[in-house]
N, C-alpha and C positions, 0 to 999 in steps of 0.2 A: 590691526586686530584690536579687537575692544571687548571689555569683561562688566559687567556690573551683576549688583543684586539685591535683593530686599532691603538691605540696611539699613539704618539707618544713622547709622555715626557718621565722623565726619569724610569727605571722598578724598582719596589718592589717588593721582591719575601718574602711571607709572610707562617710562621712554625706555625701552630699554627691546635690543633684538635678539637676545639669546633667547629662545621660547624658555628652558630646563630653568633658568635663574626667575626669567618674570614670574613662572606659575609660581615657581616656591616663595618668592616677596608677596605674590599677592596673598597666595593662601597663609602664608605668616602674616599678614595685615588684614584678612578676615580677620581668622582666629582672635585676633585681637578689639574685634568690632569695626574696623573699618569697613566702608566700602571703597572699590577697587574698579577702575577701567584704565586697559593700556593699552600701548601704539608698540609697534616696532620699527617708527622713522619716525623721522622729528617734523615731518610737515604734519603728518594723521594724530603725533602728538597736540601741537600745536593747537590743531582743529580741537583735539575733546579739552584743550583746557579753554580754550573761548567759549567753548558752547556749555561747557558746564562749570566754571568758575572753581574747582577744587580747592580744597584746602594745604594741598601740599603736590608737590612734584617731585618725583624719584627719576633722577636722568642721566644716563648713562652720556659718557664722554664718546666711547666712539659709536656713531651710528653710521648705518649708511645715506649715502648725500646728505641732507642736511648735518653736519655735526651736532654733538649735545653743547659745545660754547654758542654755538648761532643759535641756536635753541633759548638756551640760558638768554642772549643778548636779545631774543624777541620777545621775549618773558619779560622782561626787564623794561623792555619799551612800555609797557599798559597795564605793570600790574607789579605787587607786591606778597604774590603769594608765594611761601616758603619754599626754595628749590636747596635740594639734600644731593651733591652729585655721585654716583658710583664710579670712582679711575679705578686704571689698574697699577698693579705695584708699583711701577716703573714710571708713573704720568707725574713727576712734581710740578710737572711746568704747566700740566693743566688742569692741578690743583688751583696752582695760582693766579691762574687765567681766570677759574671760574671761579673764587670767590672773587676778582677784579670786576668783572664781570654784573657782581649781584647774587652772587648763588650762597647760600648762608650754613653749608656745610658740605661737605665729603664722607664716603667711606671710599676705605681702599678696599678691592677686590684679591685676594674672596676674605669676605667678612662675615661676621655671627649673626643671627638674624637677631639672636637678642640682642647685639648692639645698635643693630639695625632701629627695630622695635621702639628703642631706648631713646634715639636721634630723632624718630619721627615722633613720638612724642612731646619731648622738650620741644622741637620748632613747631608744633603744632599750640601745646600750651602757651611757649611767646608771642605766639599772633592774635590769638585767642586774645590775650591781656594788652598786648600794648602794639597791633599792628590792626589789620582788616577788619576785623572781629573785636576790636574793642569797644565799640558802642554797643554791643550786645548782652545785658547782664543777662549772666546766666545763673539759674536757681538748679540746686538739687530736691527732690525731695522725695522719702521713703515714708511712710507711714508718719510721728510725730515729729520726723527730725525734716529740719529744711537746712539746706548750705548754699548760703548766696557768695557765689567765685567774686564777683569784684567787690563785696562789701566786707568780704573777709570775715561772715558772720555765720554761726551758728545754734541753731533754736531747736531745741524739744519743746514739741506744747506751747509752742511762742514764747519758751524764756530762753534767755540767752543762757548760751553755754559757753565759758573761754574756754579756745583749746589752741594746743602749744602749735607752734608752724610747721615740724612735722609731722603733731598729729591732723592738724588739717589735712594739709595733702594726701596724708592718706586716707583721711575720709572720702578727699574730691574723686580719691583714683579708684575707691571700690563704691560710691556711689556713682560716676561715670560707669562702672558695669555692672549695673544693678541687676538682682536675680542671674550674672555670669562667673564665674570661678577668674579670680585675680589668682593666681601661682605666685609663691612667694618671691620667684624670679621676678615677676614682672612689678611688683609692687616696692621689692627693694631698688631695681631699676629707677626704677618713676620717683620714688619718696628720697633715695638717698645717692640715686646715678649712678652708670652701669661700672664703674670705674671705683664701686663700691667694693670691699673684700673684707669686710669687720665680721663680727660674730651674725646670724642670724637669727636670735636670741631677742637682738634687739628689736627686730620687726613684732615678735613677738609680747614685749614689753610695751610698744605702744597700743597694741591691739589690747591689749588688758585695761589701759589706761582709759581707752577710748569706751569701752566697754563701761569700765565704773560712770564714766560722765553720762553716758547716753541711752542705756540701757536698764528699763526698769527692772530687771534681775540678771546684773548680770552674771553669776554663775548660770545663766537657763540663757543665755543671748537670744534674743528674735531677730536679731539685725544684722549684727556681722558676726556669723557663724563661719565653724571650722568645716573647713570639705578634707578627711584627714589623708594626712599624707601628702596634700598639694595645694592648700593656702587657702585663702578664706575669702568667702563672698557674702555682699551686702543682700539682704532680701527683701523686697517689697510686695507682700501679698495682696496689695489693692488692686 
């Protein structure tokens, strides 16, 4: 079984044979901008990750015939693209199997899709920087601000602007969804990890911050505006 769509962010090609579990990863991995195609065997996996080079694999441990470690171990033969595996409670041992293996994270079953979310992110961002996708510099840009991800730079009107590291980030993560609604879930996720539980105040305090630096009024923001009640998004009207 195979899913894709317009998208254009980066793909997750997801192994897993529960239908009720894939749809809900994948449609939590739209929502978030991904695009999304899956197998329900690890051979029909296999195939869509040779044929379309994804940026991430979601693979469940047990499948039918092929397993998700043989899986993981074919992966592993001809490539370096981040594999996140799903056990169930009870699999320590093939926890430890697949990161032995090459597989560069776990969730344990049943897990939160926002931890979820949270995992395919961070291994998406370290391959991005210092794996597959590192000779790729990537630029943002919204009307006068540009953000170049490897040069660690930031310009309104081509002057520089310092900003602290994680007011960066959180520039990168609501200009990565430009004109889409970042929820303050997913932004404290992404900026300060999902394993975060401080005040929520704080997200707000850099958002003010970022504001005075980058915004020519900002009490009137054009840029990173409030959606209220449910977090804020970059806008690019060009």
């Amino acid at each position: 079984m195979t899913n894709g769509n317009g998208r254009s962010g980066p793909l997750v090609v997801i192994i897993e044979d529960e239908p009720a579990l894939a749809e809900s990863v994948s449609f939590a991995l739209e929502t978030e901008g991904f695009r999304v195609r899956s197998a329900d065997d690890g051979v029909d996996g296999i195939a869509l990750i040779r044929r379309h080079r994804p940026a991430l694999v979601l693979l469940d441990v047990m499948l039918p015939g092929l397993s998700g470690l043989d899986v993981c171990r074919q992966i592993r033969r001809d490539s370096d693209i981040p594999i996140i595996m799903l056990t169930a409670r009870d699999s320590e041992a093939d926890k430890v199997s697949g990161l032995e293996l090459g597989a560069d994270d776990y969730v344990t079953k049943p897990f939160s899709m926002r931890e979820l979310m949270a995992r395919v992110r961070s291994q998406i961002r370290r391959s991005t920087r210092t794996g597959q996708y590192a000779d790729t510099n990537e630029v943002l840009r919204g009307g006068k601000i540009t953000l170049d991800v490897d040069a660690h730079e930031v310009r309104v009107d081509n002057e520089m602007v310092e900003l602290r590291p994680k007011e960066f980030k959180l520039l990168e993560t609501l200009m990565h969804r430009t004109n889409r609604l970042s929820t303050r879930e997913v932004l404290i996720d992404d900026v300060w990890g999902a394993t975060y539980f401080g005040d929520t105040k704080t997200l707000d305090v850099h958002i003010k911050r970022l504001r005075h630096k980058l915004e020519k009024d900002p009490s009137n923001p054009e840029r990173i505006v409030t959606v209220r009640g449910l977090g804020y998004k970059f806008v690019d009207d060009q």
